[in-house]
Structures are given as structure tokens and as C-alpha cells.
NUTORLUM-631303 format. One record per residue (C-alpha): residue number from 1; residue in three letters; x, y, z. Coordinates in Angstrom, 1 decimal, padded with zeros to 4 digits. Example, Ala and Ser with C-alpha at 12.3 -4.5 7.8 and 13.67 -1.06 7.14 Angstrom:
REM NUTORLUM-631303
1; ALA; 012.3; -004.5; 007.8
2; SER; 013.7; -001.1; 007.1
REM end
This chain:
REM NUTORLUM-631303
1; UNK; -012.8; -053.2; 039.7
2; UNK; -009.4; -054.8; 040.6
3; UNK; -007.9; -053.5; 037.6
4; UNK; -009.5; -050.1; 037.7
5; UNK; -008.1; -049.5; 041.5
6; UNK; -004.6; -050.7; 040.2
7; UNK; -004.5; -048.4; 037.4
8; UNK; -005.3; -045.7; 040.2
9; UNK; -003.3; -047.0; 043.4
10; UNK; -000.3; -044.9; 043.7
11; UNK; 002.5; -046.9; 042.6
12; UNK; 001.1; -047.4; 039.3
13; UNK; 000.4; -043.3; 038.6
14; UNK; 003.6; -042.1; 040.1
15; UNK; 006.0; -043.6; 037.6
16; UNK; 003.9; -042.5; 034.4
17; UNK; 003.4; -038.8; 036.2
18; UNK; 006.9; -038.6; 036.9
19; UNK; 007.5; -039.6; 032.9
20; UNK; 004.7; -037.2; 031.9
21; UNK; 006.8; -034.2; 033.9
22; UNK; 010.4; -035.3; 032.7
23; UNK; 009.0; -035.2; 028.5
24; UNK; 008.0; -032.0; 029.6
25; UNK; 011.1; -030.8; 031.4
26; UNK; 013.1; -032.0; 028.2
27; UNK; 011.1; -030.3; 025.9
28; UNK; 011.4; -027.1; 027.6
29; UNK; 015.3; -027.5; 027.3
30; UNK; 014.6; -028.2; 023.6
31; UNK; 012.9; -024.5; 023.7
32; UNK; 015.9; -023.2; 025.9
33; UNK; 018.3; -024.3; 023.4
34; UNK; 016.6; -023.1; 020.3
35; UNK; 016.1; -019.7; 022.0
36; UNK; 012.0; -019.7; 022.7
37; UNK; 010.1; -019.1; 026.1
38; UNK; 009.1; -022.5; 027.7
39; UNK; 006.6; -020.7; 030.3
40; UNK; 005.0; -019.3; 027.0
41; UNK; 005.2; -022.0; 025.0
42; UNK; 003.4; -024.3; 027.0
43; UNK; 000.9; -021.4; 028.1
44; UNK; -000.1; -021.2; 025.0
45; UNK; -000.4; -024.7; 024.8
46; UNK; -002.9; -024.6; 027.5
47; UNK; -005.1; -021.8; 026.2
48; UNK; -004.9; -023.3; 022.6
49; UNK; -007.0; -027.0; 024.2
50; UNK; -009.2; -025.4; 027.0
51; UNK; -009.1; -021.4; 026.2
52; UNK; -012.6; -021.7; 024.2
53; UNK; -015.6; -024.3; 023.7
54; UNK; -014.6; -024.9; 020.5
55; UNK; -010.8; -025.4; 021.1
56; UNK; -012.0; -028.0; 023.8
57; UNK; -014.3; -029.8; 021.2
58; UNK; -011.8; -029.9; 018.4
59; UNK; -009.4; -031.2; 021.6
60; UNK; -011.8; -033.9; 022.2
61; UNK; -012.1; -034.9; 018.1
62; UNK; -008.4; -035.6; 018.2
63; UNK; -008.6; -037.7; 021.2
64; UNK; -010.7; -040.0; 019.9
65; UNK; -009.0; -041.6; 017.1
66; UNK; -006.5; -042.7; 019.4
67; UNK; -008.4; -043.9; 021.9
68; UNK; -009.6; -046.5; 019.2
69; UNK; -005.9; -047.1; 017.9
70; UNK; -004.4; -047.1; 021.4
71; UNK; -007.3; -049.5; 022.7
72; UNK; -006.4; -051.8; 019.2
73; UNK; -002.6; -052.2; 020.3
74; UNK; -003.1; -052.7; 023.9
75; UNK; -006.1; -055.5; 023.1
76; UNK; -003.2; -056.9; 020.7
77; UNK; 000.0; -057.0; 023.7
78; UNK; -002.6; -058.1; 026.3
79; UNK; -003.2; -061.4; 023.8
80; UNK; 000.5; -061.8; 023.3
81; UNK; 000.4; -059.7; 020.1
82; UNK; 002.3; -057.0; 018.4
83; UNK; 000.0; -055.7; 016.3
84; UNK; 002.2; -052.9; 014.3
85; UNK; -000.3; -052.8; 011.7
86; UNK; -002.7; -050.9; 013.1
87; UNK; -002.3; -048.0; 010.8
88; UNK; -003.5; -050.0; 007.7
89; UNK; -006.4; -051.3; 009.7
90; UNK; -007.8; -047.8; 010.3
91; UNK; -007.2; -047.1; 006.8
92; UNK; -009.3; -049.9; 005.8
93; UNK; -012.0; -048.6; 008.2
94; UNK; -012.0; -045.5; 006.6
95; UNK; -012.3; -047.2; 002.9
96; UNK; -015.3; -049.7; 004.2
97; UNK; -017.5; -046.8; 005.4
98; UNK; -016.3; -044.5; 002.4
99; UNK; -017.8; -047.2; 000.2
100; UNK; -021.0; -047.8; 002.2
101; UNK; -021.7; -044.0; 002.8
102; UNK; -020.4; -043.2; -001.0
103; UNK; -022.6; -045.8; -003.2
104; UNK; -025.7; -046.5; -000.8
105; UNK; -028.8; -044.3; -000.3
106; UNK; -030.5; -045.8; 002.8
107; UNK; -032.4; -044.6; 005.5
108; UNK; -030.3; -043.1; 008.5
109; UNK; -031.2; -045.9; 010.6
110; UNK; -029.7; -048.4; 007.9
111; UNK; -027.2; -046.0; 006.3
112; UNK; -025.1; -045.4; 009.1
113; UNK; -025.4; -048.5; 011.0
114; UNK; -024.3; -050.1; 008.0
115; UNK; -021.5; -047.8; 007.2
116; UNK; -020.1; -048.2; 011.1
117; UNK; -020.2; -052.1; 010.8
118; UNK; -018.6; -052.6; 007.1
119; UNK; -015.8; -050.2; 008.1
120; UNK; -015.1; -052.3; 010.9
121; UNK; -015.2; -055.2; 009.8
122; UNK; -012.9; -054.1; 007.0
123; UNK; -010.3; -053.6; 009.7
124; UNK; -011.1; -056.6; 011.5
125; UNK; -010.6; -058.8; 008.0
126; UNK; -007.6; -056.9; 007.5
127; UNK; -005.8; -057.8; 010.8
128; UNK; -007.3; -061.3; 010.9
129; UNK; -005.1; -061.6; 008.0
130; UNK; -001.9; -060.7; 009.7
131; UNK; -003.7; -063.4; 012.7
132; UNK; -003.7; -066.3; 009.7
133; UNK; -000.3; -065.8; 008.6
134; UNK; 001.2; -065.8; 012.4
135; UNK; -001.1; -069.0; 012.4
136; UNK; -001.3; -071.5; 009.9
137; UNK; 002.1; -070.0; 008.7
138; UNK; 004.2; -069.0; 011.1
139; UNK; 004.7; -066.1; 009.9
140; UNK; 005.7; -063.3; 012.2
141; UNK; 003.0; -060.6; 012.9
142; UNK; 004.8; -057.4; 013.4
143; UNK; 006.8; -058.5; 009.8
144; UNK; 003.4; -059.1; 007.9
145; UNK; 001.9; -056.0; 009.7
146; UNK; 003.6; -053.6; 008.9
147; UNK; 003.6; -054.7; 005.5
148; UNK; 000.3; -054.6; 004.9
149; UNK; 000.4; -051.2; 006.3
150; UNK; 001.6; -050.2; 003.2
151; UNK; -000.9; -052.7; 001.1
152; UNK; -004.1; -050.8; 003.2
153; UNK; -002.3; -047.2; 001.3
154; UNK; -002.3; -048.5; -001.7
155; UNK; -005.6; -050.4; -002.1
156; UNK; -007.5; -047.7; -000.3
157; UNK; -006.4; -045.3; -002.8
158; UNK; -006.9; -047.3; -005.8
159; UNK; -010.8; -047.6; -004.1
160; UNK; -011.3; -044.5; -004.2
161; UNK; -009.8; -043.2; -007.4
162; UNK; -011.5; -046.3; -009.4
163; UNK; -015.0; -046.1; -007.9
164; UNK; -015.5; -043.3; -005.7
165; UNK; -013.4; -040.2; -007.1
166; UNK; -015.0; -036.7; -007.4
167; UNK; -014.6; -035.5; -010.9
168; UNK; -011.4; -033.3; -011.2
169; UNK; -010.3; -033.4; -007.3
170; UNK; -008.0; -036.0; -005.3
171; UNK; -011.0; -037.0; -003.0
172; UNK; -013.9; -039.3; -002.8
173; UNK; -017.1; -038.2; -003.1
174; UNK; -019.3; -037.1; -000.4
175; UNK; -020.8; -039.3; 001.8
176; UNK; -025.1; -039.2; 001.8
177; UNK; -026.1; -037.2; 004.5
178; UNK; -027.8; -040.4; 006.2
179; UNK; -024.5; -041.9; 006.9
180; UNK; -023.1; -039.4; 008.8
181; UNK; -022.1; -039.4; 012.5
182; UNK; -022.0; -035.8; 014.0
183; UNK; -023.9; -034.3; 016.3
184; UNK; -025.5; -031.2; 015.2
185; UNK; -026.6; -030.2; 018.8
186; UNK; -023.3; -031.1; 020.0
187; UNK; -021.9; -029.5; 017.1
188; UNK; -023.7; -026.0; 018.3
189; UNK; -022.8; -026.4; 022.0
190; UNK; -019.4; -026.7; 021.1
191; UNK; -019.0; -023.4; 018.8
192; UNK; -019.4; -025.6; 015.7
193; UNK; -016.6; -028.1; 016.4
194; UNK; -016.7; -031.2; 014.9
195; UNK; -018.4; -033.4; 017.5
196; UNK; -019.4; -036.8; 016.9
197; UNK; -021.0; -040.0; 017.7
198; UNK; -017.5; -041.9; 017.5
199; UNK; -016.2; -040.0; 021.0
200; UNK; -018.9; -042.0; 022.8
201; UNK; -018.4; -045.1; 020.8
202; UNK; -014.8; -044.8; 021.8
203; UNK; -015.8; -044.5; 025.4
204; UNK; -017.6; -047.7; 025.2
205; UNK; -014.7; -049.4; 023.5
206; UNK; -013.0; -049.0; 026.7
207; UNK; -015.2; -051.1; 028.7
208; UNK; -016.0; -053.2; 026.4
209; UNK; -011.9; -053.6; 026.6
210; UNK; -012.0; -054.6; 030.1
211; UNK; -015.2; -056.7; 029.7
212; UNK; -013.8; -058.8; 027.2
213; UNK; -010.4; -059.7; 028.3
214; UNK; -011.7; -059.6; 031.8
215; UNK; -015.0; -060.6; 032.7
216; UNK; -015.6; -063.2; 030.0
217; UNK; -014.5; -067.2; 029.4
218; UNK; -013.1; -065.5; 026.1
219; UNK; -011.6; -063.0; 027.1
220; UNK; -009.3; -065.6; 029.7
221; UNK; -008.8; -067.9; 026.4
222; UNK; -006.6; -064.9; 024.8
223; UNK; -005.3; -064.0; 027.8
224; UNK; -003.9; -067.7; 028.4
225; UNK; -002.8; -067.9; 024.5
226; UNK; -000.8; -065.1; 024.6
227; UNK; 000.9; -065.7; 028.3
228; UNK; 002.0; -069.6; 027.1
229; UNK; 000.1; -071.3; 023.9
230; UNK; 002.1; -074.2; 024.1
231; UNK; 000.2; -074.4; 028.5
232; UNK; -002.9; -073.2; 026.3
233; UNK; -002.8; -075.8; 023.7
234; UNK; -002.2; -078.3; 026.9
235; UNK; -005.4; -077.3; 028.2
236; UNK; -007.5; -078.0; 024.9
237; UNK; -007.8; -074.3; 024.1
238; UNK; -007.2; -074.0; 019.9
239; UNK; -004.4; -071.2; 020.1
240; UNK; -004.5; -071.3; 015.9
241; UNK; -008.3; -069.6; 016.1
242; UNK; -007.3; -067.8; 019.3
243; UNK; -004.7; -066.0; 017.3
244; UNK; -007.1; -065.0; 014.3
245; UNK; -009.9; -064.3; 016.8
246; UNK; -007.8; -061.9; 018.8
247; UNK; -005.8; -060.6; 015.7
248; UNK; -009.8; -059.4; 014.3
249; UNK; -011.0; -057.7; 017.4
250; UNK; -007.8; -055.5; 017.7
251; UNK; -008.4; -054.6; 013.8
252; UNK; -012.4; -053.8; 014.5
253; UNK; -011.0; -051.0; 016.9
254; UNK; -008.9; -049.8; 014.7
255; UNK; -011.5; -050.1; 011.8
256; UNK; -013.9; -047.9; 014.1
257; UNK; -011.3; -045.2; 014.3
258; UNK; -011.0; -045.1; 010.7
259; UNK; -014.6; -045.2; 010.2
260; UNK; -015.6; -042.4; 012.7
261; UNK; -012.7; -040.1; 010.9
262; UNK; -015.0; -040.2; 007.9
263; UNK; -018.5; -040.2; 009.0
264; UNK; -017.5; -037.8; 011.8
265; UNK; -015.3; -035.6; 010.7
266; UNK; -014.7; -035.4; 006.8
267; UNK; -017.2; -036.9; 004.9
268; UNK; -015.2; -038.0; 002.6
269; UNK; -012.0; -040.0; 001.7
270; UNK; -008.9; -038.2; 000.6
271; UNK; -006.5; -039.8; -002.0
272; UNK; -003.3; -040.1; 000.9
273; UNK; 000.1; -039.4; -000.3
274; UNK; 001.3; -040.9; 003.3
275; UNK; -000.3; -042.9; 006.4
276; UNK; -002.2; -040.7; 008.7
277; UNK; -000.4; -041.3; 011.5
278; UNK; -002.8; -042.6; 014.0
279; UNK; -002.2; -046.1; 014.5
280; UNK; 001.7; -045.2; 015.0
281; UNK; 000.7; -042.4; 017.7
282; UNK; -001.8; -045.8; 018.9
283; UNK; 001.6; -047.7; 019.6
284; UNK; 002.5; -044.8; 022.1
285; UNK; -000.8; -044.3; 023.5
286; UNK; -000.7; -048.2; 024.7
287; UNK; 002.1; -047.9; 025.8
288; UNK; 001.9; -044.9; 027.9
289; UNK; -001.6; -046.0; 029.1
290; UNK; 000.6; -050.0; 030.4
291; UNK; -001.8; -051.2; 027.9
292; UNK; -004.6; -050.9; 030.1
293; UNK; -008.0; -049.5; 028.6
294; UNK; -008.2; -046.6; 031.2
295; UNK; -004.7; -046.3; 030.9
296; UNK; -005.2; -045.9; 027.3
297; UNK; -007.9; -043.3; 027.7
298; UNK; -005.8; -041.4; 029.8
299; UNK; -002.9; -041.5; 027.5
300; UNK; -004.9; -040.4; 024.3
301; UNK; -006.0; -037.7; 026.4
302; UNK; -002.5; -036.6; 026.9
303; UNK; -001.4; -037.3; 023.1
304; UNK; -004.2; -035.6; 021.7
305; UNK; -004.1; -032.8; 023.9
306; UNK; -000.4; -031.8; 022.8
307; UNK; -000.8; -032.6; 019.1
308; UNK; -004.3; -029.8; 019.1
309; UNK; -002.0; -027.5; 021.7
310; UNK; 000.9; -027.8; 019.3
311; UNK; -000.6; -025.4; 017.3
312; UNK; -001.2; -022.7; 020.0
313; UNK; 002.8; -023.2; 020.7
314; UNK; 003.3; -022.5; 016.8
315; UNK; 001.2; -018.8; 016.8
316; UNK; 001.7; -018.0; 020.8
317; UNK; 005.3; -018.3; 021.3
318; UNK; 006.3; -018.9; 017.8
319; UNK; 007.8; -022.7; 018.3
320; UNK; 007.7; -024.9; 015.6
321; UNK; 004.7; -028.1; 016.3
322; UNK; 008.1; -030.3; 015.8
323; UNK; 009.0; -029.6; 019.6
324; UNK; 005.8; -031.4; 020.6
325; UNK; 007.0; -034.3; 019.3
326; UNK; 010.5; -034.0; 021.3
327; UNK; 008.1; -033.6; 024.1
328; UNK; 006.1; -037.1; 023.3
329; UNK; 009.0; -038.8; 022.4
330; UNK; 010.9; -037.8; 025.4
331; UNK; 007.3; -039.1; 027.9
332; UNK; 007.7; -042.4; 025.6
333; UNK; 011.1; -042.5; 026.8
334; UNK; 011.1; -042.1; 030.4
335; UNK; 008.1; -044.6; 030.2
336; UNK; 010.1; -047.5; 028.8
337; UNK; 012.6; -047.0; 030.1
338; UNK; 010.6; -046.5; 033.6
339; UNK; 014.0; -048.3; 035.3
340; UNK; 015.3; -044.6; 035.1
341; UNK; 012.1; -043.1; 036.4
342; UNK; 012.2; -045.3; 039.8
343; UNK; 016.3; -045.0; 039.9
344; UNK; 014.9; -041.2; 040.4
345; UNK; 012.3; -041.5; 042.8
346; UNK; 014.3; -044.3; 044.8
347; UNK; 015.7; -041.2; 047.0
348; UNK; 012.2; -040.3; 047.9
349; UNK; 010.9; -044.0; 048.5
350; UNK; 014.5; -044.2; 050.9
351; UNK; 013.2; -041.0; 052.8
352; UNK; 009.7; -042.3; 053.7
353; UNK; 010.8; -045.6; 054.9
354; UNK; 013.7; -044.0; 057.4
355; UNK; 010.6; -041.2; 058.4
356; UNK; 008.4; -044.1; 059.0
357; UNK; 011.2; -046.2; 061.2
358; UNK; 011.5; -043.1; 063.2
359; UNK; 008.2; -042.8; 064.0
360; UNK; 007.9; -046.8; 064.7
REM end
């Protein structure tokens, strides 16, 4: 509860707010200067995520993979670590239920169970790796990260065009019908967008989030690690495991994002000419949400909501989807630097205290 009520007090929503405004203030100079209607722009912005029930479900099936890849960096910074790798772990997700949901033919009680726990653990493995190196080696973790980034790519395609490939396309085949995730009244309910099980799974990610790192003997062990090892190591914790151990549960939420993207949404694995993005937009979304796990709901709410609405900007009001990105980048901006942010509400803080002397 004492973190939910200081995500929510009012010092800690003004300065992300005020950020939220500016990004949009800069992007509608962005649209000024290359000649296009803000007020329309972001109208149609609007209409595009809540103007029907199937906008607003296809809305909600963007949030969700980065409410698994934001909740997988902040669970990484809250330990100490900078998990840049993120991207490569949902990748792996995505291979590890691919293969389960691709090869097997189980019941749907086994099949997708089974699909949903190999994907993760895929991720998991794959970021306990980058926990290993940091170590028993030393090795830096946003160096060896981000490298296997780029590893994830490359195996995950070799995967699927070596065991999995549909005959004459550059895609896996599909995955059995008992390994898949949506939810076909959902589904209806939502003019057939492309609901699924992961949004709810992604909800409970977040408490389990705050659980963990909160409420639990474990969850104080990779807190202390990652606030001093060295005091850690003092009090008979074992930082080394620590460091895998927290390294592999950032990767199973990222794994799950991966995994719901193809039992969820696609049904099949795609042979990827670049990353999918995700756990880069992830890096944003914890930092945005202060690497909180409501903060990082809120954020993917927000990140998801303008990369759908993008689209109603590009057939509305005829601006290119690249100004939604000067609009993110400019909210990531003002929330780093969140120095400038207070230098601008300073005069207002000023004002209350000299109304509230007065009236003393």
C-alpha cells in the first residue's frame, strides 16, 4: 500500500503529467512546423484508440506487450540492473512457445500451459545468461545484453527456418489450435479484435512485481544486492546467485511478452529482418512509469495508446506515424530530465507557499 499511495500522492503525478503535456506540446510544434493541424492530429488520435470497440481492443493488444517488457526493465533497475537486453528475451519467448505450440499436439489444458512456461523460461535462461557473465565474470550487463540482443535474432530465425518453416513462405508454421491464447468471447465483444489471455496475465505480472520485490524475504535480498553488494555480501546474502536469480525473473517477463505475441495474437513466428521493438519501447515505459509496477502500467498505457493512435494521425490529418515518436521522445525527455520539469513548476510551488503565509 505504501508504494501504491506514493505512486498516487501528488508530488509523484505532477512531474510525469507535466512531462506527459510538454511531449505533447513539442509534438504539436513538430506538426506546426511541418505545416499539419495539431488540434486534428491529435483528434484523430483520440477517435483512432477509443472511437470504436474494436479500436479500444486492438488499443489494449498493444498495451500489453509492454507492460511485460516495461515490468522486465523496471524489475531489472529496482535489483541494481540494466537489463538492455530485454528485446532478445522476448524474442526467445516467442521462439520457446513457437516450438511447443508448432511440434506438440496436446490437450489444451497441457498444450498451452506448456507453451506459456517453455516460452518463459526461454527468456528467463536467456537473461540469466547475461546474470552469469555480470557474475562469475565480471562482465558488464548492458555490454553482454545488448549483444545477445542480436544472438536471440539470429538463433530465433535459424529455429524457425530449420525446424519450423512453412513450405514456400518466410514464417513458421501454425500453432495447434490447443496452444492458443485468445479469447473467442472476448474476441466477439470486442468487434473481433485480437483479445487475449496475455492482457490479464500482464495485469498479474504487476502485482506479482510489487509482491516480490516488496512483500517477500526475496524480494529484500535483490533489493539489498542491487542498493550495496559489497553491505549485501557483509550480511551473508550470496550477491553472485542474487544476480542470476534477479537477472532470470526480469527475462521470464519479457519471455511472457514474447510468448503471448504468438499464442495471442499471430499464431505463428515470422522470419524477422529487424528486432520488434518492444523491449526498446520497455526501456521507456520503465522509465516513464519511475520503474514502479503501476507506474509501469500506466506508462504502457500511454505508449501503446499513441503507437495504435499514430495511425488515426496518418489517415485523419495526414501526419506521418514518425511525429508520434517526436512526441514519446520528447515525454522521455522532460522525464529524465525531470530537473527541467520542477525548474518549471517552481513558480507555482513559490505562489502556494506565499498564499499559504498570507493566510497563516
Amino acid at each position: 500500500m505504501e508504494m501504491i499511495k506514493k505512486i498516487f500522492n501528488k508530488s509523484s503525478l505532477l512531474v510525469p503529467l507535466v512531462s506527459i503535456l510538454l511531449g505533447l506540446l513539442v509534438g504539436a510544434l513538430a506538426m506546426l512546423a511541418g505545416g499539419y493541424d495539431p488540434l486534428l492530429a491529435y483528434g484523430s488520435l483520440f477517435k483512432r484508440v477509443f472511437g470504436s470497440s474494436y479500436h479500444m481492443g486492438e488499443t489494449i493488444r498493444a498495451i500489453t506487450p509492454l507492460i511485460f517488457t516495461g515490468l522486465a526493465v523496471a524489475f531489472a533497475f529496482r535489483t541494481g540492473l540494466f537489463n538492455i537486453g530485454v528485446e532478445g528475451q522476448f524474442i526467445m519467448g516467442m521462439t520457446g512457445a513457437t516450438l511447443i505450440g508448432v511440434l506438440l499436439d496436446l490437450p489444451w489444458y497441457l498444450h498451452g500451459p506448456l507453451a506459456i512456461l517453455t516460452g518463459a523460461l526461454f527468456g528467463g535462461l536467456w537473461a540469466g545468461l547475461v546474470g552469469y557473465l555480470k557474475a562469475k565474470r565480471g562482465v558488464n550487463e548492458v555490454i553482454s545484453s545488448i549483444m545477445l540482443n542480436w544472438t536471440a535474432l539470429y538463433l530465433a530465425n535459424y529455429i524457425v527456418t530449420k525446424f519450423l518453416l512453412e513450405p514456400g513462405q518466410q514464417k513458421s508454421r501454425n500453432v495447434h489450435e490447443s496452444a492458443l491464447m485468445s479469447i473467442d468471447w472476448l474476441v466477439q465483444l470486442m468487434d473481433k479484435a485480437r483479445m487475449h489471455w496475455g492482457t490479464f496475465v500482464a495485469l498479474a505480472c504487476v502485482l506479482v512485481f510489487y509482491i516480490l520485490l516488496w512483500r517477500t524475504k526475496q524480494g529484500y535480498e535483490l533489493r539489498a544486492v542491487g542498493h550495496n553488494p559489497d553491505a549485501a555480501l557483509y550480511a551473508g546474502m550470496n550477491v553472485n546467485r542474487t544476480i542470476v536469480k534477479s537477472m532470470f525473473i526480469s527475462g521470464v517477463f519479457a519471455g511472457l511478452g514474447g510468448v503471448f505475441e504468438i499464442l495471442g495474437v499471430f499464431g505463428n513466428q515470422t522470419v524477422l529482418a529487424a528486432s520488434v521493438g518492444y523491449g526498446f519501447d520497455g526501456i521507456a515505459v520503465a522509465l516513464l512509469g519511475g520503474n514502479t509496477p503501476i507506474g509501469v502500467l500506466l506508462g504502457a498505457v500511454l505508449f501503446g495508446g499513441l503507437s495504435y493512435g499514430s495511425n488515426g494521425m496518418s489517415f485523419g490529418a495526414g501526419v506521418p506515424s514518425e511525429i508520434v515518436r517526436i512526441v514519446i521522445g520528447s515525454v522521455i525527455f522532460f522525464v529524465a530530465a525531470h530537473g527541467i520539469v520542477k525548474f518549471i513548476l517552481k513558480p507555482l510551488k513559490l505562489k502556494r507557499s506565499d498564499k499559504s503565509k498570507e493566510a497563516a
